[in-house]
TITIFI-200174 format. One line per 2 residues: number of its first residue (from 0); for each residue x, y negated, z of N, C-alpha, C. Coordinates in steps of 0.1 Angstrom, whole numbers, plus 5000, padded with zeros to 4 digits. Layout:
# TITIFI-200174
NUM> X/Y/Z/X/Y/Z/X/Y/Z ~ ...
***
This chain:
# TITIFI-200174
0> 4362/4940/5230/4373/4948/5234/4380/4956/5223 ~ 4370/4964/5217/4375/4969/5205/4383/4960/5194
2> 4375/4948/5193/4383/4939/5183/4397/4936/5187 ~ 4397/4931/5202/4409/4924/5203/4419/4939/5206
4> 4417/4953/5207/4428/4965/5201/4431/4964/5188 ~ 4419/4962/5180/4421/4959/5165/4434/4952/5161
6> 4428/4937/5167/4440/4925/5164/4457/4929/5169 ~ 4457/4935/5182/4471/4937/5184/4480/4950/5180
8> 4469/4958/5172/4475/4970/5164/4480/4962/5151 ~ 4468/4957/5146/4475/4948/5133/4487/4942/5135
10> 4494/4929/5145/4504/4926/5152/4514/4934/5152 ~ 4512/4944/5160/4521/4957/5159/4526/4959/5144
12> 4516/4966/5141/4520/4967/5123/4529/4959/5117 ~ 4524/4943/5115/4531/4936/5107/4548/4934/5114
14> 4549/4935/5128/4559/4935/5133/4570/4944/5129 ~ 4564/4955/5132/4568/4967/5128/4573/4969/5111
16> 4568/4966/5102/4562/4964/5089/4578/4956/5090 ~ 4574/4937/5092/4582/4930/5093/4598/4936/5090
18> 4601/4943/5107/4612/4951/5113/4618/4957/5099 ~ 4608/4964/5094/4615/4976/5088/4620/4969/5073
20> 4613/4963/5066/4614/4951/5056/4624/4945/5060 ~ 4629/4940/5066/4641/4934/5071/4653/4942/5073
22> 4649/4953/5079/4663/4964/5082/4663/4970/5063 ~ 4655/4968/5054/4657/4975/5043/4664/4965/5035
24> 4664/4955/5041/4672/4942/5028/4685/4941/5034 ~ 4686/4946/5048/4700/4941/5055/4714/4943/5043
26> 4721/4939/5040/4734/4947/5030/4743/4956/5037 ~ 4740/4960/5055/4748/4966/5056/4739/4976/5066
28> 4746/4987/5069/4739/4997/5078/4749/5002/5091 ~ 4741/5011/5101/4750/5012/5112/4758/5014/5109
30> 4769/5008/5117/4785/5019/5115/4792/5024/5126 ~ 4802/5028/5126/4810/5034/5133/4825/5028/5141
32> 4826/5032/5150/4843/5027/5152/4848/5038/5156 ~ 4865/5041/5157/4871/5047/5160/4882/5043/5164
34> 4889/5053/5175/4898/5043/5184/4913/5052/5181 ~ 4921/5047/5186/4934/5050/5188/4939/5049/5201
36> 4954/5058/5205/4958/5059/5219/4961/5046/5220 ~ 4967/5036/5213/4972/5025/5218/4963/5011/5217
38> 4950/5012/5217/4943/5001/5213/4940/4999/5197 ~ 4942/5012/5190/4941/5006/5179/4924/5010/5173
40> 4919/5001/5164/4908/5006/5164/4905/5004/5143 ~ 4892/5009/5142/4885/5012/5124/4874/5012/5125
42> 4865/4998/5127/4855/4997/5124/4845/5000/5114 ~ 4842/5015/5107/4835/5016/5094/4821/5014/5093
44> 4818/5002/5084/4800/4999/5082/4798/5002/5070 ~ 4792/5013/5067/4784/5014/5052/4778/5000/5043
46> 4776/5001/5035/4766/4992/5026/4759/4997/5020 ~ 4745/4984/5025/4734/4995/5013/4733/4998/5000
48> 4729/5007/4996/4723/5017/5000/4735/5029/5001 ~ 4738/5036/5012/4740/5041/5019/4750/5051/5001
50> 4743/5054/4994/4741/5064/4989/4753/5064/4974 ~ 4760/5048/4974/4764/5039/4963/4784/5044/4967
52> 4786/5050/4983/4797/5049/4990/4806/5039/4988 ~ 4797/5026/4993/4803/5018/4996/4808/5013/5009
54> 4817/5009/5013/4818/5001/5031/4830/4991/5029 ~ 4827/4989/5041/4837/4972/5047/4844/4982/5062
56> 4852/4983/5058/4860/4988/5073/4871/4975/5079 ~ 4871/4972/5093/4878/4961/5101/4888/4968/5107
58> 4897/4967/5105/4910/4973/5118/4912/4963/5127 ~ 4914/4968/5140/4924/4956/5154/4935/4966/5155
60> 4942/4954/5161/4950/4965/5173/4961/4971/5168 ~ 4964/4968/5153/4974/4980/5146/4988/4969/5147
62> 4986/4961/5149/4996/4950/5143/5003/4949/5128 ~ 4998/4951/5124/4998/4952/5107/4989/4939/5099
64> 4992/4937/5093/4986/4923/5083/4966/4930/5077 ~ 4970/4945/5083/4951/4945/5085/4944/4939/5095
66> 4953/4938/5106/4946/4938/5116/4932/4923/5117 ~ 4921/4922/5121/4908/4916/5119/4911/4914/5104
68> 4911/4919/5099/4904/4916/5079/4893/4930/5080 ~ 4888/4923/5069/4873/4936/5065/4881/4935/5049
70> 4879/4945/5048/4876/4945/5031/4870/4959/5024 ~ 4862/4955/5016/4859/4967/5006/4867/4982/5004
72> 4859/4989/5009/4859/5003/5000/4853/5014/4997 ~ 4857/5022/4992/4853/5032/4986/4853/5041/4985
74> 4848/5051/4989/4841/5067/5000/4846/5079/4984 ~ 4863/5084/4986/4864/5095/4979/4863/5107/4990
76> 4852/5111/4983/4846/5126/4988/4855/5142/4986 ~ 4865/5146/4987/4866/5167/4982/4861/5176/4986
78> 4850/5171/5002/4847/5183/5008/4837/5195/4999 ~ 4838/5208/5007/4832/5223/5005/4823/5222/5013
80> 4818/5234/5011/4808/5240/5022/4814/5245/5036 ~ 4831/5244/5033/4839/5251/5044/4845/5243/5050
82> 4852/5227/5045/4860/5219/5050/4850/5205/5045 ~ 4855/5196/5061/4854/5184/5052/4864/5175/5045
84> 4867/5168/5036/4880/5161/5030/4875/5150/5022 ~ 4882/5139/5030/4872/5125/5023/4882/5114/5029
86> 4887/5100/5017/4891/5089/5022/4885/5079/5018 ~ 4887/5068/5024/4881/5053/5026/4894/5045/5017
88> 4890/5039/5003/4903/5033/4997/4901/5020/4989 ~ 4907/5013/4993/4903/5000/4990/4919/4993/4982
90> 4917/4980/4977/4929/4974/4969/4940/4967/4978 ~ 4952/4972/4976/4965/4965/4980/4973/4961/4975
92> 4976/4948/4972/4988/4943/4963/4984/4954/4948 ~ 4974/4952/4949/4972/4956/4933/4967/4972/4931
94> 4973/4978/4944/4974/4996/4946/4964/5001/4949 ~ 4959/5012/4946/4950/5018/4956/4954/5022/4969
96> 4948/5020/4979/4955/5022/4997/4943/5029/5004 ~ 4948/5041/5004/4936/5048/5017/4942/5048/5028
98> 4929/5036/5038/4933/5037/5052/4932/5047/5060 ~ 4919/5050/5056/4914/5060/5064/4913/5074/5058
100> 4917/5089/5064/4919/5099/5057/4910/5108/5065 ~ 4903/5114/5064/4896/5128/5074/4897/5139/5065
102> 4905/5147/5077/4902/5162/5072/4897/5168/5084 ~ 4889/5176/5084/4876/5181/5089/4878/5170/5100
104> 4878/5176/5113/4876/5169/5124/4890/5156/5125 ~ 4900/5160/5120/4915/5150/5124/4908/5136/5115
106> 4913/5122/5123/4912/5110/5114/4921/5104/5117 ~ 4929/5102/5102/4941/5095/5103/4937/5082/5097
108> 4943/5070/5107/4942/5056/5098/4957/5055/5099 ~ 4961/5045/5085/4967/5042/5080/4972/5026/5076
110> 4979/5022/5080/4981/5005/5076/4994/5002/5071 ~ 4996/4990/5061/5013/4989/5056/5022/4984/5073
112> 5036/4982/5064/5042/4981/5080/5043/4996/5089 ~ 5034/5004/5090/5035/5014/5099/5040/5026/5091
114> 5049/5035/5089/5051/5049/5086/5043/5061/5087 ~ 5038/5062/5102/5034/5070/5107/5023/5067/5105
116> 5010/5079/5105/4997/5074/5106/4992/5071/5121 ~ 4981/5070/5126/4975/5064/5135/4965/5074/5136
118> 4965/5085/5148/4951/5095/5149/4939/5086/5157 ~ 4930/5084/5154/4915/5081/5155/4908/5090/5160
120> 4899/5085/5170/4885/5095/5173/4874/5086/5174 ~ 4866/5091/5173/4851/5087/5176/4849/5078/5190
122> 4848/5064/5186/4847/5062/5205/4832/5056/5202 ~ 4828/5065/5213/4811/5058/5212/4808/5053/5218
124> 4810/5044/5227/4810/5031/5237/4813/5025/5226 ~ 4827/5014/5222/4828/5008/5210/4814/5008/5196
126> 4814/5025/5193/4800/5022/5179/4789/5014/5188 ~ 4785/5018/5204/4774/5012/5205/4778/4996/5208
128> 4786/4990/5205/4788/4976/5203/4787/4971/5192 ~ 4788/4977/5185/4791/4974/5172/4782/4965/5166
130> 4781/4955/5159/4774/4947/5153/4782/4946/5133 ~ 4771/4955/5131/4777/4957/5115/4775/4944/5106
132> 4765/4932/5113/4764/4922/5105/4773/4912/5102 ~ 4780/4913/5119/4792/4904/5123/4802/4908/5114
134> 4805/4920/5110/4815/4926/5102/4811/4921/5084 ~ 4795/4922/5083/4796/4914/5069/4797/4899/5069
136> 4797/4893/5084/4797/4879/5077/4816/4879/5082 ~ 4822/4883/5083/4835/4878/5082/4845/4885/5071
138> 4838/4895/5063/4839/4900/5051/4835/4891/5039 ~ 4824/4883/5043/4816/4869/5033/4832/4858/5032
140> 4832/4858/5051/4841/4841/5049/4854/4847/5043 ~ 4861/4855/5042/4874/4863/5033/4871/4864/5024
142> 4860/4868/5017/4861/4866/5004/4854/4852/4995 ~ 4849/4847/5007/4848/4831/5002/4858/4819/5000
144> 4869/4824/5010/4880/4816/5013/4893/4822/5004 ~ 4892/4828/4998/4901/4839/4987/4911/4844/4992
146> 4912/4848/5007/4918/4859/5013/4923/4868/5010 ~ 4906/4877/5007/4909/4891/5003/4909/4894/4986
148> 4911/4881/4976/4914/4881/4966/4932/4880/4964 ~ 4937/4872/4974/4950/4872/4974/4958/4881/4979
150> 4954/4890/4993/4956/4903/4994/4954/4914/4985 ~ 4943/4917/4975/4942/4927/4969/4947/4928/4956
152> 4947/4912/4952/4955/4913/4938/4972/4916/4940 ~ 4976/4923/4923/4992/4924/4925/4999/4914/4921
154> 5010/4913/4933/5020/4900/4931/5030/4906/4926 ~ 5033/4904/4912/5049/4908/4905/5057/4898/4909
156> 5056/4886/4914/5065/4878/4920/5071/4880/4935 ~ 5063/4887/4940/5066/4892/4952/5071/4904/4951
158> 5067/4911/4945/5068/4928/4947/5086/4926/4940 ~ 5085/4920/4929/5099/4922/4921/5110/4915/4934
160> 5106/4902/4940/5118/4898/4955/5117/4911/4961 ~ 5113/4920/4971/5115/4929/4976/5121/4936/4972
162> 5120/4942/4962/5128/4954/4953/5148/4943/4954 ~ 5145/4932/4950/5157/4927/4947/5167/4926/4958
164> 5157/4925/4971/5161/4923/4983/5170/4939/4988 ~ 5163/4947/4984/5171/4962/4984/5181/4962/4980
166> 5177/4957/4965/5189/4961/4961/5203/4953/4963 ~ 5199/4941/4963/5212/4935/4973/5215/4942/4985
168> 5208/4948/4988/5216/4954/5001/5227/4967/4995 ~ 5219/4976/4987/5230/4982/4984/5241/4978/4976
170> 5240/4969/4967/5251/4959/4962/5260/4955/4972 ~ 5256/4953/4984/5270/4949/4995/5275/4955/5002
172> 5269/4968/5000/5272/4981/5005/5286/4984/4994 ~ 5283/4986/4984/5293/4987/4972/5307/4979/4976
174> 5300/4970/4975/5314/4958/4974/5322/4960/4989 ~ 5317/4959/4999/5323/4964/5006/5329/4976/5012
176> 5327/4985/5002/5335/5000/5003/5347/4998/4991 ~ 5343/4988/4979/5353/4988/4971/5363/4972/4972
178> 5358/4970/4982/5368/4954/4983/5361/4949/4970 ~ 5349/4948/4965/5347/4941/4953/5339/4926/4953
180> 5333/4916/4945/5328/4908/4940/5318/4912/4933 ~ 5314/4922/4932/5306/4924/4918/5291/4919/4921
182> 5287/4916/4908/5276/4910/4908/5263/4913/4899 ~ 5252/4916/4903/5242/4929/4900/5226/4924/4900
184> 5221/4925/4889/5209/4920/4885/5198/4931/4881 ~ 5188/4931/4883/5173/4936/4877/5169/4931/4864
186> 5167/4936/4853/5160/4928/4842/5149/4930/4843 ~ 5143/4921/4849/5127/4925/4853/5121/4920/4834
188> 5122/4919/4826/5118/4918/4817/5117/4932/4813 ~ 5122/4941/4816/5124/4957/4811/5110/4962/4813
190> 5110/4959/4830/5100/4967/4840/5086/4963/4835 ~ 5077/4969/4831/5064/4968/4836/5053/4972/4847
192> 5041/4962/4849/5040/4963/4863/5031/4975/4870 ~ 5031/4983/4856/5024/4996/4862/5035/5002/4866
194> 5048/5000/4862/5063/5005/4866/5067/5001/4882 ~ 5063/4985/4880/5067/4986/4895/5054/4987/4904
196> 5043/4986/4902/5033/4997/4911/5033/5006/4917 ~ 5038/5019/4905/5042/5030/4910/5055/5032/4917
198> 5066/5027/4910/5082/5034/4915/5089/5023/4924 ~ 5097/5029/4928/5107/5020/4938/5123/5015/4928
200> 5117/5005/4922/5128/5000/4909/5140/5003/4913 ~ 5141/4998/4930/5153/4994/4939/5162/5006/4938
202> 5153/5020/4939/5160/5030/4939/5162/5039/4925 ~ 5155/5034/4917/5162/5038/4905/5174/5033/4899
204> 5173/5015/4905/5189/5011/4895/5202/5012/4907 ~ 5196/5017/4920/5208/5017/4929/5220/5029/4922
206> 5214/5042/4917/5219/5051/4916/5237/5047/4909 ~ 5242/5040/4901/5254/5036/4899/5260/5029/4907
208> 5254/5020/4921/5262/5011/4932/5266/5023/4936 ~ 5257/5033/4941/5261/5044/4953/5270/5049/4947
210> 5269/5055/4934/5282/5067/4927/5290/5057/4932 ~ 5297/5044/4925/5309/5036/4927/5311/5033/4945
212> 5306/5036/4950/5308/5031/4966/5314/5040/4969 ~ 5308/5058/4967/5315/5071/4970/5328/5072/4967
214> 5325/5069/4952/5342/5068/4946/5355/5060/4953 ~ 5352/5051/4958/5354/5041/4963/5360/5046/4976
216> 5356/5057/4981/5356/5058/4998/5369/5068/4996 ~ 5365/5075/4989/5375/5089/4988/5387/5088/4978
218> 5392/5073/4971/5402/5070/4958/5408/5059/4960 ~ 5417/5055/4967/5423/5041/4964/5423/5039/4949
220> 5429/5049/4943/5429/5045/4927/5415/5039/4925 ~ 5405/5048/4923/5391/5045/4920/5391/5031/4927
222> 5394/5025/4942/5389/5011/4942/5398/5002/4935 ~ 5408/5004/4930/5416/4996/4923/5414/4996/4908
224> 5406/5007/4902/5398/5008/4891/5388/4998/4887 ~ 5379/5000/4903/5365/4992/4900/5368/4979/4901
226> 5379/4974/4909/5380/4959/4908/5388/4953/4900 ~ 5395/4965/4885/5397/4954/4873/5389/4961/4864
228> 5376/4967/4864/5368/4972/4855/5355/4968/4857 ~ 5348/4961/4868/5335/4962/4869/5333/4949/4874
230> 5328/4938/4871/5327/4925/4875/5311/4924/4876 ~ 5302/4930/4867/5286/4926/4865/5281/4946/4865
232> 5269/4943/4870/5258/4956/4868/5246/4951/4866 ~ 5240/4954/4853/5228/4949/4848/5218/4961/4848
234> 5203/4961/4855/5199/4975/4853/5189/4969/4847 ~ 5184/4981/4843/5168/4976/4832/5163/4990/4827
236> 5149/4989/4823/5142/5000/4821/5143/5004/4806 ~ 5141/5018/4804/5143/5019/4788/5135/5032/4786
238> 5137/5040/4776/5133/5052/4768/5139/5063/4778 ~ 5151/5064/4783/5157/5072/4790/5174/5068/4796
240> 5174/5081/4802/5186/5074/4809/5201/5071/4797 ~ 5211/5064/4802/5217/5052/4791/5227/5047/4802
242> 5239/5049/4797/5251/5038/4805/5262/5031/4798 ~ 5259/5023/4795/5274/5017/4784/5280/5005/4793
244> 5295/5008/4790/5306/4998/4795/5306/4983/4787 ~ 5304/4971/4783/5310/4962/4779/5317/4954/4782
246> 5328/4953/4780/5340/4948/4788/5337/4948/4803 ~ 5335/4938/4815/5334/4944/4824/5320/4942/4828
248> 5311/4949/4822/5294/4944/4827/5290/4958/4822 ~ 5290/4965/4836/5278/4978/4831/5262/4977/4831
250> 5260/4979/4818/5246/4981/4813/5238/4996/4816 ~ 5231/4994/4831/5224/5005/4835/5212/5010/4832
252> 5210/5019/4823/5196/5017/4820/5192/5032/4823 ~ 5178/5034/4827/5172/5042/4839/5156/5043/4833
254> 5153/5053/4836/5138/5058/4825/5128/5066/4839 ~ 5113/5064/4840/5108/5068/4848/5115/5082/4852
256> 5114/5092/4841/5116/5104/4841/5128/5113/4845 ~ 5139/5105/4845/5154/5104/4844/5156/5109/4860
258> 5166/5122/4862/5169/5129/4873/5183/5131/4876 ~ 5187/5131/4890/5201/5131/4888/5211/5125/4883
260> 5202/5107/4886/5211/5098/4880/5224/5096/4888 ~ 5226/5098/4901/5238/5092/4905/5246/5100/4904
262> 5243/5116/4898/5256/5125/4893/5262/5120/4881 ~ 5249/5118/4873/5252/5110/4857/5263/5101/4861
264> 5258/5088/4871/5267/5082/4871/5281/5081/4874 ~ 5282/5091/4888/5298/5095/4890/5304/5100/4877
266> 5294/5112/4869/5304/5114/4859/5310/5102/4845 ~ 5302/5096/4849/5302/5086/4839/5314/5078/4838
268> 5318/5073/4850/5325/5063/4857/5343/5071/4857 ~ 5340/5087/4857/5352/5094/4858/5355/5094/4845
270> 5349/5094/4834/5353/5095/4821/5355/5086/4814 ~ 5349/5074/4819/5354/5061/4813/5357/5047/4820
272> 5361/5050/4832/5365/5037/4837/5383/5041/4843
***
């Protein structure tokens, strides 16, 4: 009788033993979800070791190009002894993107596409569903299938069409306040892509369509100006701000640091067009 207690303590043991050996190799640890008023949800699972702030957070529900992806990130900490302050940030089109933001108790998630943030709480029915493994193996097949390599890397081929797409818009904004033709380019050769990472090209080279549209609204002269003076607008990046006429192709040139360009430009346009 004694023996066979012996034998099934040992059992126990190795089981146990087993269990725990196993939960210490797992690559991921419990996690969390958190929900939103409209179904939206933030699946966050740590990675081991707990201690490295790493995780794989999953969004649903948001309708945003997050929605079922996992991907990597990375646990920035500011809290005190008085507040807590900490985001979850991972790579976007090249950027750093914090989805998730907590200050003390408030959790705001965040996705492209949406403006607004997304307030989150703690739903604990959801964590106790949670299966953190499921969330690493569809974090495996995304990054096996180059997914979340193609989302996270920066597309200057993409990012530069968007910006161009703006700015056509304000270009037809122009022409149609001045009855014009005119025709308006980006020198993306100027820009570099820590330039367009950071800034909104679109709205640095708009700053001379808008002066000439204004002019335009309030000057018959002025629109009869711009449509034997202004045929081409070329913008491009440089040392600082810069406007020269050549015959009819204004050469716009626009510097990170550069303020108060569309006054520059109205005065510009009064003095010499």
């Amino acid at each position: 009788m004694i023996r066979l207690r012996n034998l099934v303590a040992v059992i126990v043991a190795a089981v146990a033993l087993g269990a725990t050996t196993a939960l210490a190799a797992s690559p991921v640890e419990a996690g969390k979800v958190y929900s939103g008023p409209e179904g939206e949800e933030v699946a966050v699972v740590p990675l081991a070791p707990r201690s490295a702030k790493k995780y794989l957070l999953r969004v649903r529900g948001t309708g945003s190009e997050f929605d079922g992806k996992v991907f990597p990130y990375e646990l920035n900490d500011w809290s005190s002894r008085s507040s807590d302050r900490f985001n979850y940030t991972t790579q976007w089109h090249g950027r750093g993107y914090s989805a998730l933001v907590v200050r003390d108790q408030t959790y705001e998630l965040y996705v492209p596409g949406r403006q607004q943030e997304i307030r989150v709480t703690f739903d604990e029915k959801k964590t106790a569903a949670l299966k953190p493994e499921e969330v690493y193996a569809q974090y495996q097949k995304l990054q096996a299938d180059g997914t979340l390599t193609k989302l996270m890397a920066f597309d200057r081929k993409g990012e530069a069409a968007q910006q161009d797409k703006a700015y056509a818009e304000t270009l037809l904004e122009m022409n149609n306040a001045c009855g014009t033709a005119v025709t308006a380019a980006i020198d993306w050769n100027s820009v570099t892509d820590d330039q367009l990472k950071e800034l909104s090209i679109s709205n640095y080279c708009e700053s001379p369509l808008t002066a000439l549209k204004e002019l335009c609204k309030v000057s018959n002269v002025a629109k009869q100006t711009v449509k034997e003076k202004v045929k081409q607008v070329s913008c491009r990046f440089g040392p600082e701000l810069e406007t020269k006429l050549e015959a009819d192709r204004l050469i716009w040139t626009t510097s990170k640091d550069a303020s108060n360009q569309e006054q520059y430009a109205t005065k510009f346009f009064k003095k010499n067009l």
